[in-house]
FIGUGU-672870 format. One line per 8 residues: number of its first residue (from 1); their letters; for each residue x, y, z of C-alpha. Coordinates in Angstrom, 3 decimals. Example, Ala and Ser with C-alpha at 12.3 -4.5 7.8 and 13.67 -1.06 7.14 Angstrom:
# FIGUGU-672870
1	AS	12.300 -4.500 7.800; 13.670 -1.060 7.140 $
This chain:
# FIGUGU-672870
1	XXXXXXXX	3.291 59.739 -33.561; -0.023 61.143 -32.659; -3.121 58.852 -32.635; -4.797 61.096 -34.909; -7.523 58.120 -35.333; -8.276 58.684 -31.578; -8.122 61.876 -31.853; -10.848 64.645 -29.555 $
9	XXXXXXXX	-11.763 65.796 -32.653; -11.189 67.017 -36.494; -8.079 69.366 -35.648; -5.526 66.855 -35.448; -6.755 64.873 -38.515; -7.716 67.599 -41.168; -4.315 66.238 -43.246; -5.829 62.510 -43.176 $
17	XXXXXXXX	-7.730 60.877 -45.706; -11.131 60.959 -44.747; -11.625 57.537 -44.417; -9.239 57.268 -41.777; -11.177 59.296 -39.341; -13.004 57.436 -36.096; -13.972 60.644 -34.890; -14.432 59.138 -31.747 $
25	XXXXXXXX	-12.764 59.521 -27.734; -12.328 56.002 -27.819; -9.101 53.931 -29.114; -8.658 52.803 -32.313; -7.373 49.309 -32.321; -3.605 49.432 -33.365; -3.377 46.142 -35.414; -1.215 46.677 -38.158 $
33	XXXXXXXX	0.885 44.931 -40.832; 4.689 45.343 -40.227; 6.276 47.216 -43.814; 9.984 47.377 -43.949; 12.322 50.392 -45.493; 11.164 50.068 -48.742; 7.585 49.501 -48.089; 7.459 46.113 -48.492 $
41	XXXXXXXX	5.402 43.638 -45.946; 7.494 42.033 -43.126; 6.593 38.743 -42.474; 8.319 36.189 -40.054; 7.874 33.507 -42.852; 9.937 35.432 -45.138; 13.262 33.851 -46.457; 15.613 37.022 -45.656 $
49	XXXXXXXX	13.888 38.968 -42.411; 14.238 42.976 -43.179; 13.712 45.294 -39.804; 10.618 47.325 -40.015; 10.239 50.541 -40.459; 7.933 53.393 -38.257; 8.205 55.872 -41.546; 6.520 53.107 -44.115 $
57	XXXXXXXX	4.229 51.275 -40.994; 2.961 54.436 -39.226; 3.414 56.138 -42.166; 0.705 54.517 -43.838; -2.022 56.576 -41.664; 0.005 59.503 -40.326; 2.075 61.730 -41.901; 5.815 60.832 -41.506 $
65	XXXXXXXX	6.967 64.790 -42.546; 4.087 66.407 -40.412; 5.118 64.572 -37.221; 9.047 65.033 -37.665; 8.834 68.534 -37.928; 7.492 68.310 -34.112; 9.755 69.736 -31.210; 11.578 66.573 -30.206 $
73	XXXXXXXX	12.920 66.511 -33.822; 13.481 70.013 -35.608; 16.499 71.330 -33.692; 18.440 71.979 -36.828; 15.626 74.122 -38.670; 16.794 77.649 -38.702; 12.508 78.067 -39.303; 11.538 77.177 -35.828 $
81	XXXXXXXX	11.724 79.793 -32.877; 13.837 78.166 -30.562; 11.688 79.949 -27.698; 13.513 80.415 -24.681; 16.767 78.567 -23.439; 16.465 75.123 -23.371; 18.927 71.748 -21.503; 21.402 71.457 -24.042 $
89	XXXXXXXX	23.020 68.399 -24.766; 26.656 68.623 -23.077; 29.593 67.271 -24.764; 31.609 65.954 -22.335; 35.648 64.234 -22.260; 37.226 63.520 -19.231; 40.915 63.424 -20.883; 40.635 67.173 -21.939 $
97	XXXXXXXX	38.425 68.639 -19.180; 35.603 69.875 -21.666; 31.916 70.093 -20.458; 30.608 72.026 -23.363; 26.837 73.171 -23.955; 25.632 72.345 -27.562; 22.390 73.183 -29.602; 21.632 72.860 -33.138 $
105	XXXXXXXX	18.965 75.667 -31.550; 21.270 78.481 -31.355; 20.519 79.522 -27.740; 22.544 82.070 -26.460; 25.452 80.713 -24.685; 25.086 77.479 -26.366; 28.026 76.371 -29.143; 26.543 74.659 -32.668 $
113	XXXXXXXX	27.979 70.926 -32.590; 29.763 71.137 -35.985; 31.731 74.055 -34.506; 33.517 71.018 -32.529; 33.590 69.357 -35.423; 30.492 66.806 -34.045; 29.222 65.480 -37.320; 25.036 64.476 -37.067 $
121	XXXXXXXX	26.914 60.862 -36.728; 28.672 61.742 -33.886; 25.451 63.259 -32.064; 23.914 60.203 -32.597; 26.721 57.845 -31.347; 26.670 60.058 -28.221; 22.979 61.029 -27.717; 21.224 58.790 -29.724 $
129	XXXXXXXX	20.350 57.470 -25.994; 17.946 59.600 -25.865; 17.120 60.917 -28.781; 13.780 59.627 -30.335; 15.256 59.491 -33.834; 14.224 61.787 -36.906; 15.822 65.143 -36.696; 19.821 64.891 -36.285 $
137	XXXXXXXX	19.318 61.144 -36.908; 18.257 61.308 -40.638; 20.849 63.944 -41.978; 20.131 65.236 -45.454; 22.510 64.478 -48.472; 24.956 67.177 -47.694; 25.063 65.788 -43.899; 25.356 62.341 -44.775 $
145	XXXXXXXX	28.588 61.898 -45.451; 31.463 61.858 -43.385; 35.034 60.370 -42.610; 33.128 58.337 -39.683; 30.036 58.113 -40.718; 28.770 54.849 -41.794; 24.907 55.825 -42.465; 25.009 53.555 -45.423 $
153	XXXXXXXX	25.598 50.179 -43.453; 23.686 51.593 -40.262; 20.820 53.068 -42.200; 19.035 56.089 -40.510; 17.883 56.202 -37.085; 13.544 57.161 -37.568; 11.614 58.666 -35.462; 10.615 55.627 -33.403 $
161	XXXXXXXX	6.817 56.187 -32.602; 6.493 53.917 -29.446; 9.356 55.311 -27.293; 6.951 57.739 -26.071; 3.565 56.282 -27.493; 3.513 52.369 -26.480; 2.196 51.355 -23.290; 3.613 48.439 -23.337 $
169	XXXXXXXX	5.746 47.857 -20.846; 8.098 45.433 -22.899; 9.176 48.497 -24.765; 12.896 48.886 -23.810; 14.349 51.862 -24.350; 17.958 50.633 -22.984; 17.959 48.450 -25.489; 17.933 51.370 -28.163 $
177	XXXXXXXX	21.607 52.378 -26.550; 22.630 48.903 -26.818; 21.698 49.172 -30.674; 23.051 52.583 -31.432; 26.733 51.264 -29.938; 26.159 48.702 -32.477; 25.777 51.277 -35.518; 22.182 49.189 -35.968 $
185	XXXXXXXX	20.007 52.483 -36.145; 17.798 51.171 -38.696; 17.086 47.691 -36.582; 16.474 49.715 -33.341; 12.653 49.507 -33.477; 12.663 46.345 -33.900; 14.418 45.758 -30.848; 12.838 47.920 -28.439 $
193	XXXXXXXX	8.985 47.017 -29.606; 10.335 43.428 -28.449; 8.538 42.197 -31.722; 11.555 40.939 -33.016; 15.915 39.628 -31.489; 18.739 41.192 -33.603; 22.008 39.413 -33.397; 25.304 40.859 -34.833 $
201	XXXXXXXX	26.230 44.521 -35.334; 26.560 46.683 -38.358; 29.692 48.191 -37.090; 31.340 45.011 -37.984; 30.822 45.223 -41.578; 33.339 46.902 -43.906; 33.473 49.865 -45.169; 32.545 48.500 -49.163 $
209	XXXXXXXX	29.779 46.222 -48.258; 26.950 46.326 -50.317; 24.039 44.316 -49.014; 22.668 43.828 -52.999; 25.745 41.090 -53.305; 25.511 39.850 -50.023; 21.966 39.933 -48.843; 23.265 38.281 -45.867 $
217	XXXXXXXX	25.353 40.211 -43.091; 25.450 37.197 -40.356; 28.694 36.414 -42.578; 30.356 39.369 -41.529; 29.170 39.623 -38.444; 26.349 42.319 -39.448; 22.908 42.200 -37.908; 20.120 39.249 -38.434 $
225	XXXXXXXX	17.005 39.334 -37.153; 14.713 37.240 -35.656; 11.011 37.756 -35.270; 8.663 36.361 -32.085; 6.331 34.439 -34.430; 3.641 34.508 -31.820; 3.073 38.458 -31.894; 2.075 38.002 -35.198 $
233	XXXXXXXX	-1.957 36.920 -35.696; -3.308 34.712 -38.730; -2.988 37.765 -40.476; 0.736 38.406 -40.461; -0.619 41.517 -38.530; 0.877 43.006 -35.062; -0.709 44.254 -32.024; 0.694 47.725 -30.868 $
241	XXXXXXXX	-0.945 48.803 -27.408; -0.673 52.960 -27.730; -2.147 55.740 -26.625; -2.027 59.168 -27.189; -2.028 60.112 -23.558; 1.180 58.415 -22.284; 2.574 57.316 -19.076; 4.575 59.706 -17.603 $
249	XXXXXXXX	6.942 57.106 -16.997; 7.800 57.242 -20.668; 8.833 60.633 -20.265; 10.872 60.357 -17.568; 13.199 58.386 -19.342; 14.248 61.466 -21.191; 13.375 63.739 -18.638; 14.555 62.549 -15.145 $
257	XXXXXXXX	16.696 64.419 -12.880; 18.171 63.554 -9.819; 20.214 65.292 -6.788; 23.742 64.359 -6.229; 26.251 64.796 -3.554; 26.442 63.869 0.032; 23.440 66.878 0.497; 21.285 64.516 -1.339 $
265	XXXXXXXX	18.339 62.784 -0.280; 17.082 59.598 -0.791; 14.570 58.844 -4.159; 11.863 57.935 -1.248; 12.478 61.373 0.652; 11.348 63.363 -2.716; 7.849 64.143 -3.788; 6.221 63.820 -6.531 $
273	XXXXXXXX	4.969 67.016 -8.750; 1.705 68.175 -7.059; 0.507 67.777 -10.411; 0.805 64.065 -10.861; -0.123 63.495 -7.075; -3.527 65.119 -7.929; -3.506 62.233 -10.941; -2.969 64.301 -14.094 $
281	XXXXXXXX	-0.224 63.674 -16.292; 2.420 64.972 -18.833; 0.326 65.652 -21.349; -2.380 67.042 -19.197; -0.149 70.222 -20.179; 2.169 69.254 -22.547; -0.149 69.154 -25.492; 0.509 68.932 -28.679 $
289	XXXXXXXX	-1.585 67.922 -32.354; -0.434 66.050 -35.550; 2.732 68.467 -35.996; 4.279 67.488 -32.420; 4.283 71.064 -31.951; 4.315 70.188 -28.061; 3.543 72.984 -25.644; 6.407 73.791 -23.358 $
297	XXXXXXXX	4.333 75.752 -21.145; 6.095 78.967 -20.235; 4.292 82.695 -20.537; 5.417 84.373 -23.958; 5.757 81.132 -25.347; 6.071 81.684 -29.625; 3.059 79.806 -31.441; 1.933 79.561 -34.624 $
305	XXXXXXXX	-0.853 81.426 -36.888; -2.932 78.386 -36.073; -2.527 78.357 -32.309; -5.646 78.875 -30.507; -5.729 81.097 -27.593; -6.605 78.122 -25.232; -2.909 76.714 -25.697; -1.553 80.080 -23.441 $
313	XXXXXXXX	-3.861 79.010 -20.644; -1.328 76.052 -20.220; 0.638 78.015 -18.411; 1.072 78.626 -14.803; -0.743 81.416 -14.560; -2.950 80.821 -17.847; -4.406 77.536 -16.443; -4.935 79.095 -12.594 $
321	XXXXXXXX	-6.018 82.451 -13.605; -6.543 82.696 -17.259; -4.894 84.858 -19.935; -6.624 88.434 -21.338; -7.598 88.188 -24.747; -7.424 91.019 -27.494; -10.167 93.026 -25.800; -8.869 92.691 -22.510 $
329	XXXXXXXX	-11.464 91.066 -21.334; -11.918 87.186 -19.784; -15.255 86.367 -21.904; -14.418 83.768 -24.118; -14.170 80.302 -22.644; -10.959 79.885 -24.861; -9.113 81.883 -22.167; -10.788 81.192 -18.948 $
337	XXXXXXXX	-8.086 79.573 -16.191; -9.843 77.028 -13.596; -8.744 74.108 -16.309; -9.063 70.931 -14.652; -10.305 71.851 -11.991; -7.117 74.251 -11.451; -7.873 76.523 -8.243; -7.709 80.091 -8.654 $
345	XXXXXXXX	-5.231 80.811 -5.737; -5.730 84.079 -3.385; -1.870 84.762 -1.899; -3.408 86.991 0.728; -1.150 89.825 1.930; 1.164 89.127 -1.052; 2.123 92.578 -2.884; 0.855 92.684 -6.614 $
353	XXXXXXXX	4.681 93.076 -7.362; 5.541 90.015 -7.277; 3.023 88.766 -9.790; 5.055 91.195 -12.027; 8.882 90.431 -10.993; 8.468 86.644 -10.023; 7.321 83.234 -11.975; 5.115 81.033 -10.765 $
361	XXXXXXXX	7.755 78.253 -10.812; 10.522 80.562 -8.444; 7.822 79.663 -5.515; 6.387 76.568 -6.853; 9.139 74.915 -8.760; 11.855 72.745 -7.788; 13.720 72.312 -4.585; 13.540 75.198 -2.041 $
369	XXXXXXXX	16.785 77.318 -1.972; 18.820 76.762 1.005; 22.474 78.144 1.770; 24.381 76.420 -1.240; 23.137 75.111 -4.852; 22.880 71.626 -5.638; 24.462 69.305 -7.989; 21.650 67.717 -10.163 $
377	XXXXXXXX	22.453 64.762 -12.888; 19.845 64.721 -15.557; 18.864 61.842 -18.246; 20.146 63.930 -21.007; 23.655 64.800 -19.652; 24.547 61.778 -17.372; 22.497 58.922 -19.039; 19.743 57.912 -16.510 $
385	XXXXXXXX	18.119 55.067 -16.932; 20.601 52.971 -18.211; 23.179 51.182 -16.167; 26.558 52.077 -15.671; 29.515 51.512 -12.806; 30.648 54.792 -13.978; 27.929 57.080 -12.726; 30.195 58.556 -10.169 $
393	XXXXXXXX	28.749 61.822 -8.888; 31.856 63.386 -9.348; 32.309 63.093 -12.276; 31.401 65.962 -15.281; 29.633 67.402 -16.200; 28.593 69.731 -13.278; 24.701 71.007 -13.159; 23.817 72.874 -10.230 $
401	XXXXXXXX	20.216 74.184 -9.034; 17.983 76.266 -8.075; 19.471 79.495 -9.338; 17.568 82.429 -9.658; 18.214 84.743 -12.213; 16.093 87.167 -14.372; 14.674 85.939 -17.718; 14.257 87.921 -20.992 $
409	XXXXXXXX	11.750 89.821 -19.737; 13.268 90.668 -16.223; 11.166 88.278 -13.994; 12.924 86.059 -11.456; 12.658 82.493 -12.646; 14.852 79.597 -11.224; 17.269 77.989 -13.070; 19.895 74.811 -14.003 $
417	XXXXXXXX	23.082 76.377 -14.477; 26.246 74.942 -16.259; 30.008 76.325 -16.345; 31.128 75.980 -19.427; 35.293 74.338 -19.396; 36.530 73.634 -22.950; 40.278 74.639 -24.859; 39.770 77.241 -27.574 $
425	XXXXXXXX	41.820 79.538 -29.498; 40.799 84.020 -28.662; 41.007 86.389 -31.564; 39.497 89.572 -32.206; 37.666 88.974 -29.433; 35.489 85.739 -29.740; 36.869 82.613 -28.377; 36.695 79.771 -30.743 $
433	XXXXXXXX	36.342 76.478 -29.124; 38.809 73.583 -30.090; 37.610 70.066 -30.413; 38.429 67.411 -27.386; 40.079 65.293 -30.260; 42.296 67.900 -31.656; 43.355 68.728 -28.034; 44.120 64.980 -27.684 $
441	XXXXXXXX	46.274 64.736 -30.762; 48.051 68.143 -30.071; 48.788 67.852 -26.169; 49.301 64.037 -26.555; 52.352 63.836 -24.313; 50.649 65.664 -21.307; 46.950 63.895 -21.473; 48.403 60.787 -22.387 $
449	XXXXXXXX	48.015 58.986 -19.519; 44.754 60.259 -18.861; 43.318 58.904 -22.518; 44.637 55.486 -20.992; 42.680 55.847 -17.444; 38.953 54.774 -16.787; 36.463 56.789 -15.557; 36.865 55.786 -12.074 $
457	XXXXXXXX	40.392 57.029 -11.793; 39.359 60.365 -13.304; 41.047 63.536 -11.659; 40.525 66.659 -12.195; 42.740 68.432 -14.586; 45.973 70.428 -12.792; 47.027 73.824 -13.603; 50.690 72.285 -14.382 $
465	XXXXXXXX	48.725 70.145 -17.014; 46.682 72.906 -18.259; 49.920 75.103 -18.286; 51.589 72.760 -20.626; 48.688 71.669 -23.060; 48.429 75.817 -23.622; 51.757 75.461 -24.532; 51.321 72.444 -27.270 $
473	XXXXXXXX	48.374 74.632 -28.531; 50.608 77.915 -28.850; 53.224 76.367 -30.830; 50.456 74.735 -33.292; 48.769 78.024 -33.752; 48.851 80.920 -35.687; 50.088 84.306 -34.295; 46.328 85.597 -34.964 $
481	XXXXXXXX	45.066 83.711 -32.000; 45.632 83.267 -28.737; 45.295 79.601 -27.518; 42.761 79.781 -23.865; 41.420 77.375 -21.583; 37.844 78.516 -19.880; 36.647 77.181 -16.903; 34.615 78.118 -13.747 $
489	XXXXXXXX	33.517 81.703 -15.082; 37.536 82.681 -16.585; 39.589 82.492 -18.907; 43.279 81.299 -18.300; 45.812 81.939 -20.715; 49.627 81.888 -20.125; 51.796 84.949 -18.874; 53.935 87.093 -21.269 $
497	XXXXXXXX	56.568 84.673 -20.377; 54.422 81.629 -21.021; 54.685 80.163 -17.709; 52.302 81.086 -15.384; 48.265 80.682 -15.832; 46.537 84.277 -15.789; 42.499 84.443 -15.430; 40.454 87.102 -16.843 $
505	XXXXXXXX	37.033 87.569 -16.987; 35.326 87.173 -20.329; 31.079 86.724 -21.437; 31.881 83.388 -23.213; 33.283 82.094 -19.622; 29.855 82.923 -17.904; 27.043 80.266 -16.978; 24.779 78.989 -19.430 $
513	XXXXXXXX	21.044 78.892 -18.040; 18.180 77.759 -18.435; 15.098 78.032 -16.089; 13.080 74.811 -15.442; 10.007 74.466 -13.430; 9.014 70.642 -12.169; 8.610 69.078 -9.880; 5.774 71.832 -8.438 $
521	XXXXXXXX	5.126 72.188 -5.074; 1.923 73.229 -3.316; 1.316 76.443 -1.214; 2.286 74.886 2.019; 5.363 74.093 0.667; 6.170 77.379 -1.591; 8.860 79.472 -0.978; 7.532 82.591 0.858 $
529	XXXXXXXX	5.024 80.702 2.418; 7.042 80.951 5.431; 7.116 84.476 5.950; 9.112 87.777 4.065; 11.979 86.470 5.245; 12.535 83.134 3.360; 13.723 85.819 0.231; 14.121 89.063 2.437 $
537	XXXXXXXX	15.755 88.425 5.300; 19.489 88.777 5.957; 21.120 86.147 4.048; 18.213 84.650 2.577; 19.218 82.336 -0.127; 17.530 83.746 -2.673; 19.691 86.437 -2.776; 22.913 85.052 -0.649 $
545	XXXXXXXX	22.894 81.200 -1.606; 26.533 79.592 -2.704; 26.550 79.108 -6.474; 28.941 76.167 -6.492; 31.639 76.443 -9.262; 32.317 73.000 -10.657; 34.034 72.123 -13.201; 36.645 69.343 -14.667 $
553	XXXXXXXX	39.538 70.928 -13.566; 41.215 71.899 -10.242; 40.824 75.955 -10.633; 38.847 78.947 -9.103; 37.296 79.417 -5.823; 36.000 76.474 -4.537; 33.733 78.200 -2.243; 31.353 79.610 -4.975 $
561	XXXXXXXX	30.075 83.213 -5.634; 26.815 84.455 -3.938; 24.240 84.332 -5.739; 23.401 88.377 -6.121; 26.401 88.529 -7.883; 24.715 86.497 -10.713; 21.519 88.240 -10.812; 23.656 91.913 -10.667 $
569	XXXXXXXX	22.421 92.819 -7.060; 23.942 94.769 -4.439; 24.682 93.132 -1.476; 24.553 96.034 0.174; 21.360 97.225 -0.365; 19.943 94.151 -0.049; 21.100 93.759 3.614; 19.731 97.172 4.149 $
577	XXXXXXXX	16.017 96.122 2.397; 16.435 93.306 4.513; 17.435 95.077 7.801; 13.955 97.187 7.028; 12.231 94.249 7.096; 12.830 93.762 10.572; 10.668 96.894 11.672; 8.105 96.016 8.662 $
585	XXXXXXXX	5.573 94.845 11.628; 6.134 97.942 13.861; 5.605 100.296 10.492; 2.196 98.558 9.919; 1.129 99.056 13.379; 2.329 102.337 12.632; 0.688 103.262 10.153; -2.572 101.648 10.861 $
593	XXXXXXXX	-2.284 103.925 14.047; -1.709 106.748 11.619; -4.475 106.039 9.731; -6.778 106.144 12.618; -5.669 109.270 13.809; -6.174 110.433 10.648; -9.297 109.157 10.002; -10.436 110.506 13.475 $
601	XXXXXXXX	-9.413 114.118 11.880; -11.201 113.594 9.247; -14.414 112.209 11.020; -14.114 115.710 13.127; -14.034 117.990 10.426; -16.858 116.091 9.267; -19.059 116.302 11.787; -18.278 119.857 12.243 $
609	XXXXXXXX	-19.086 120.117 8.385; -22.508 118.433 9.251; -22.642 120.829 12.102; -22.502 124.151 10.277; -24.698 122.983 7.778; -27.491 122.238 9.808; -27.364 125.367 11.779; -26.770 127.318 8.134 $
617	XXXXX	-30.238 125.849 7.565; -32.111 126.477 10.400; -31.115 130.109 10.103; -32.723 129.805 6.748; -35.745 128.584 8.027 $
C-alpha cells in the first residue's frame, strides 16, 4: 500500500478523491476504523469477532486494484513484461530429488507451476511464507477450485499492506507462516498487525461447512479471534504506525541471502551494501507510485508510457553518470546522475570497453570471485527468517554464486545460478516435467522409504534408485515418450537394454540464471581494483572459477566445470590474452618510447619545415 496521503506530490494521488489529498512531506496520521470482508466495522465489543480486512480498511483511501497490479503481485498477468530473469520460486522434494525453477512469469528456463500440476493453492501452502498476498493468493473463479483447495473455509490470502509498510516492530511476519499452515489466510492480518490472537485453524473444518449455519467455528475447531481491546481508542479506531519509506529490515525478510558451506563466513565478517552504510535505504532506489510498479533498477529496464525519464537514472550508471535523453544531450535535470549525492566516479586507466562489455554490479556487486562458486541460501528458496532444525546446508535446493555470464544484450553481469533436477517424460524433443507426487505414487516401492525419512536423514538420490524409478515410469508410459531424469547439466535415461543410466546433453538440463547485484561494494573493494590481473591473469576466476554442480542426487562431476565453459570462452585463448598481459607493462614503456622517437621525427622535420620557410622568405625579401 502506498501512503498516497503522504505522498511528495500529486503523481501518486491523481486516482484519489480530492479530499483525500494532504499534499504535504509530512505523515498523515494512520488512525483508522477496522472493516471486515464484507465492509462491515470490526469492533472488539461485537458479539461474533470477524478478522479484518486490508482490501475494505485500506481500501477505503487507496485503491485495492491499482496497488495489486504492482510487481510483488502480478506474476500471472500475461500483460506485464516480465523484464529480465528474475529468483524463481523453487519447488523442491527431497523423496524424488526435484529442485525445479517455477514462474507464473515465463522466464526462459523457468517451468509454469500448473505444468507440475501446483494449483494457486498449492503455491500458497508452499510460498505463502513469503508472499505478501494478492496475486497467486486471490485466484479468479476458474482458479478457485480445486481437489485440495479449500479457499472457501480459508478465504483468500490479501495483499497484506503492513508486511512491508508498518514500522512497527510487533508486526510478525513468522506468524503469517504459522497461519498459512493453518489454512487461516483470511485471519493472517490480523495476526501479524498483533491487533488481534486467533485460536483454532480452518484446516480443521470439513469440507461442507457453511459458516451461515454455524456462525461459530471454535466448535469444530476453526479459527476465533480475539482482539487486544486496548489498541482500540474511544473511537473503536486503530493506530497503524506506517510509512512509505520502509525499513530495510522489512525487506530483508523476503530478500535475505546468506553463504553456506564450510567456505562461509560469519554474519559479523560481511558488510553491509555501501549503499545502506552511507544511510540510504531500499527505497532510496527501489521506487515505486500508487501502482507498485517498483523499480528494479537494471539498464533497459521496460516502463510504462507514463514513466518519466528520471526513473532510468536509478540505475547504476543512470544515478552515477546520468542517462542521454532523446537529443543526446544531458540538459534536462530529469536525466542528470549525481542523485543523492551519488559521485561521478573517474576509473582512471580503465579502457572505455569495459563500460560497454561489463555491468556495474560484475565489479561492484556481490562477493568477489575466488577459485570456486559459493553455495548461497536465500529467503525465498530456503525460508529465512523463520525457524527450523531442518535448515541443513546440505540440503536442496543448491544456489551457487557469483557466476558471470553474458546478459541479453552481451554484457558480463554476475549471476545466482540453479541446476535444474526433476523426472520428466522426452518427446519430440521437449522434455515434459513430471510432478514429485506422481513420481511418488508411480516409483512407490523404490522412494518408499525415503517418503518415511526426515529431513535430517536425507541422502542424496543413487543411480541404482534413479535406475529403477526410470523403470516404474517406462512401464506407466506411453511408447511416444521417453521417461528422463535431469540433473547437474544432463539428461539420464536408461540404455537400449534398460539397465544402465546414459547422460546426454540437452538445453532444458542447462542452468537457470539470473544476475543479481547487492550487496555493492566500494572502489577499494571492486573487482579490478587490484590490478588487470584479478580478471586477466592466468586462472583468474572470472574466467577459470569452479562452477560447483549440486544437485539432489549423487551424479556428475563433482569437481564442477570452469567457468568459460559457461560463458562459451576458449580457454585457450584466454591463457594466451592472459600470457600477453604479462609483457602489457614492457609494451607501454614500449610504446611510449616509440612515441618519443617518433615525436622527435616529427619535431625534426618540423623545424626543418620552419627552416626552409624562413630562408624561402628572406630570399624574397
Amino acid at each position: 500500500m502506498v501512503l498516497a496521503l503522504c505522498s511528495d506530490g500529486d503523481a501518486d494521488a491523481k486516482d484519489l478523491p480530492e479530499r483525500l489529498l494532504t499534499h504535504s512531506r509530512s505523515p498523515y496520521v494512520h488512525r483508522v476504523t477496522l472493516y471486515d470482508e464484507t465492509g462491515e466495522a470490526v469492533s472488539p465489543e461485537d458479539f461474533e469477532l470477524r478478522p479484518w480486512s486490508p482490501s475494505a480498511t485500506c481500501g477505503k483511501c487507496h485503491p485495492y486494484e491499482t496497488v495489486g497490479g504492482g510487481w510483488h503481485f502480478n506474476a500471472g498477468n500475461a500483460q506485464v513484461d516480465p523484464g529480465r530473469p528474475g529468483e524463481p520460486w523453487i519447488l523442491t522434494d527431497l523423496v524424488t530429488g526435484t529442485q525445479l525453477p517455477l514462474s507464473r512469469r515465463g522466464w526462459p528456463g523457468t517451468y509454469k507451476p500448473e505444468q507440475v500440476g501446483v494449483t494457486p493453492w498449492e503455491m500458497v501452502q508452499r510460498f505463502g511464507r513469503h508472499l505478501p498476498g494478492g496475486g497467486v493468493g486471490e485466484p479468479g473463479a476458474e482458479e478457485f477450485a480445486g481437489p485440495e483447495a479449500r479457499w472457501q473455509l480459508s478465504g483468500p490470502m490479501e495483499i497484506d499492506c503492513l508486511a512491508c509498510h508498518s514500522l512497527d516492530r510487533r508486526y510478525d511476519h513468522v506468524a503469517r507462516a504459522r497461519q498459512i499452515e493453518q489454512q487461516n489466510l483470511k485471519w493472517i492480518p490480523t495476526v501479524t498487525s498483533g491487533i488481534g490472537t486467533v485460536r483454532g485453524a480452518a484446516k480443521n473444518l470439513p469440507a461442507d461447512y457453511d459458516p451461515l449455519f454455524n456462525p461459530d467455528a471454535s466448535q469444530f475447531g476453526g479459527p476465533s479471534i480475539e482482539y487486544d481491546d486496548a489498541l482500540f481508542d474511544a473511537n473503536e479506531r486503530v493506530f497503524f504506525d506506517i510509512s512509505r519509506r520502509m525499513s530495510p529490515e522489512r525487506c530483508y525478510f523476503c530478500h535475505t541471502t546468506r553463504h553456506a558451506g564450510d567456505r562461509a563466513p560469519e554474519r559479523w565478517e560481511i558488510d553491509r551494501d555501501v549503499h545502506l552504510a552511507a544511510g540510504m535505504i531500499c527505497v532510496d532506489c527501489h521506487r515505486n507510485g500508487l501502482d507498485h510498479a517498483i523499480v528494479r533498477g537494471y539498464e533497459g529496464e521496460p516502463s510504462s508510457g507514463d514513466t518519466p525519464s528520471s526513473v532510468h537514472t536509478l540505475s547504476c550508471r543512470g544515478c552515477h553518470y546520468g542517462v542521454d535523453s532523446d537529443s543526446g544531450t544531458r540538459q534536462s535535470e530529469s536525466v542528470r546522475g549525481g542523485r543523492l549525492g551519488a559521485p561521478q566516479a573517474d576509473h582512471p586507466g580503465l579502457p572505455p570497453v569495459h563500460f560497454e562489455k561489463l555491468s556495474c554490479t560484475t565489479c561492484h556487486g556481490g562477493p568477489l570471485p575466488t577459485g570456486r562458486t559459493r553455495s548461497v541460501e536465500t529467503s525465498m528458496a530456503h525460508g529465512l527468517g523463520l525457524a527450523s532444525r531442518h535448515r541443513g546446508e546440505e540440503l536442496p535446493p543448491f544456489i551457487e554464486e557469483p557466476v558471470f555470464l553474458r546478459d541479453e544484450d552481451g554484457v558480463y553481469t554476475p549471476h545466482r545460478i540453479l541446476w535444474p533436477a526433476f523426472w520428466g517424460r522426452l518427446g519430440e524433443g521437449a522434455i515434459q516435467p513430471i510432478a514429485p507426487e506422481s513420481v511418488r505414487h508411480s516409483a512407490g516401492e523404490v522412494l518408499g522409504g525415503r517418503a518415511r525419512a526426515n529431513p535430517g536423514q536425507w541422502q542424496p538420490l543413487t543411480e541404482d534408485e534413479i535406475a529403477q524409478t526410470l523403470k516404474m515410469l517406462g512401464q506407466q508410459g506411453d511408447d511416444a515418450s521417453e521417461p528422463v531424469y535431469v540433473h547437474g547439466g544432463a539428461v539420464y535415461e536408461l540404455d537400449g537394454n534398460g539397465e544402465q543410466l546414459i547422460a546426454r546433453d540437452h538445453p532444458q538440463a542447462a542452468p537457470y540464471a539470473w544476475p543479481f547485484a547487492h550487496d555493492v561494494r566500494p572502489a577499494a573493494r571492486s573487482l579490478g581494483a587490484g590490478g588487470c590481473a584479478e580478471c586477466h591473469g592466468d586462472g583468474s576466476p572470472f574466467h577459470f572459477a569452479r562452477v560447483a554442480i549440486r544437485g539432489p542426487a549423487a551424479l556428475g562431476d563433482a569437481e564442477g566445470r570452469p567457468m568459460h565453459e559457461l560463458q562459451g570462452k576458449d580457454a585457450a585463448e584466454l591463457r594466451a590474452w592472459a600470457w600477453s598481459f604479462r609483457f602489457r607493462g614492457w609494451l607501454k614503456w614500449t610504446g611510449f618510447a616509440a612515441s618519443g622517437v617518433v615525436g622527435l621525427v616529427l619535431l625534426v622535420y618540423l623545424l626543418q619545415g620552419v627552416g626552409r620557410v624562413l630562408r624561402a622568405l628572406g630570399r624574397e625579401e
